[in-house]
C-alpha atoms as one frame of an Amber mdcrd trajectory, in Angstrom:
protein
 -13.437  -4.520  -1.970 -11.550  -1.495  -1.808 -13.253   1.964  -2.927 -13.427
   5.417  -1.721 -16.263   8.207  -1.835 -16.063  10.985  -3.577 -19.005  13.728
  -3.352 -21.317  10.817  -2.113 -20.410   8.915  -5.287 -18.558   5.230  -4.584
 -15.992   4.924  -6.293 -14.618   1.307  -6.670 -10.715   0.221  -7.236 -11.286
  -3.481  -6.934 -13.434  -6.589  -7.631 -11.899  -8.143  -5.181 -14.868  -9.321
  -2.467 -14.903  -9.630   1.266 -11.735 -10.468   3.266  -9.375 -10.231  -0.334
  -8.845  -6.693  -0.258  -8.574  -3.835   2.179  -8.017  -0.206   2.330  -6.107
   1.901   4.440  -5.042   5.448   4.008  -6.569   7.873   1.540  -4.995  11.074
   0.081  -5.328  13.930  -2.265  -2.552  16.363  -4.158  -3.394  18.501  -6.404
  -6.512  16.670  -8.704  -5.339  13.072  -8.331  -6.678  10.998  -5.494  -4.408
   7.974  -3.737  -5.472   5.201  -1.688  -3.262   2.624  -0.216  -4.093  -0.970
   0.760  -3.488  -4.441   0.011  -5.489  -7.145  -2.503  -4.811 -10.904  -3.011
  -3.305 -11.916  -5.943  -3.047 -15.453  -7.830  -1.113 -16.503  -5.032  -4.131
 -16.190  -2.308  -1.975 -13.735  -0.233  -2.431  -9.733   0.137   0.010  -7.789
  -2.050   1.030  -4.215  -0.383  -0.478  -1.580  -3.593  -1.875   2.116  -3.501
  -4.301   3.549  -6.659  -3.714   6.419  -8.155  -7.001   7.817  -9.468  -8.097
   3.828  -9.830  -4.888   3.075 -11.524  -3.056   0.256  -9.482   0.775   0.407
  -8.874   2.056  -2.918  -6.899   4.272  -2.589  -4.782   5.165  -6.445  -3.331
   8.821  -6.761  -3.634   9.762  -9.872  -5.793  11.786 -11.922  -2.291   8.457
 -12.407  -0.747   4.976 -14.086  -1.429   3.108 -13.431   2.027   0.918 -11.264
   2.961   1.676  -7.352   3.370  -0.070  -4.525   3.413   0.467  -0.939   2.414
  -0.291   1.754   5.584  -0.201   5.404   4.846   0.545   7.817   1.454   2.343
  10.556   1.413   2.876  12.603  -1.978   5.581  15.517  -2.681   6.145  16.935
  -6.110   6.803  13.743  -8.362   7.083  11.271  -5.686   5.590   9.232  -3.762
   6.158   7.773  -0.886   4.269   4.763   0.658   4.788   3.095   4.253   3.846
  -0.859   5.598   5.422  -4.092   5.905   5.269  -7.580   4.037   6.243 -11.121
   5.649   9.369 -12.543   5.269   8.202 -15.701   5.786   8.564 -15.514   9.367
   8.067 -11.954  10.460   7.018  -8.868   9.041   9.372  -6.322   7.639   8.896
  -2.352   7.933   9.294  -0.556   4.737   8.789   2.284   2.466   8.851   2.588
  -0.985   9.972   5.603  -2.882   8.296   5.523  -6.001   7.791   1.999  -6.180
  11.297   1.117  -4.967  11.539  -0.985  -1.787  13.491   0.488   1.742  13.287
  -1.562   4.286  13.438  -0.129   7.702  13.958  -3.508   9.429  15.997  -6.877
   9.741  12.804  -9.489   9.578  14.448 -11.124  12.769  11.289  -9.370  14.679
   7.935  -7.464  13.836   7.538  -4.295  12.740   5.496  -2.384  10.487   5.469
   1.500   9.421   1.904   2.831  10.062   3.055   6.788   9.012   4.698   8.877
   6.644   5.544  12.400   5.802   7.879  14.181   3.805   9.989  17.410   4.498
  11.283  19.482   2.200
């Protein structure tokens, strides 16, 4: 189950129980509150996604239908910026996504995953 505290209070994002959901990162701008993670979906694998103040956004790109997982948040302005990986099948794949739109970092000939983000300005 994925959920986050909030002045003692649990706050929950997902029904999803035990080993079907995950969080990872956790961060605030201004009064809205993002957490990044991953959830299964219909398809029994976990689906890279981040909440915005409980809202989901999905971010699984449409090629694969493994598992992948979304790492670390990082917020500027009007966008957002999210960093992990999702299996092609046969390795995982390092990307970002810029408001929801997929960048990947690597070829999915070897591992890799992003674990950070930040953005300059």
């Amino acid at each position: 189950m994925v959920k986050y505290w909030k002045n003692e209070k649990e706050i929950n994002l997902s029904d999803v129980a035990g080993i079907g959901a995950c969080s990872r990162a956790v961060t605030v701008a201004g009064n809205d509150v993002y957490v990044t993670g991953a959830e299964k979906g219909t398809d029994y694998n976990l689906a890279p996604k981040y909440w915005k103040n409980g809202k989901e956004v999905n971010l699984s790109t449409t090629i694969r239908k493994r598992n992948g997982y979304a790492e670390a948040i990082a917020v500027a302005g009007n966008n957002v910026y999210v960093a992990g990986e999702e299996n092609n099948g046969l390795c995982d794949v390092a990307e970002y996504w810029q408001n929801g739109k997929v960048i990947r970092l690597s070829d999915g000939k070897h591992n890799a995953a992003a674990y950070a983000i930040a953005v300059v300005r």
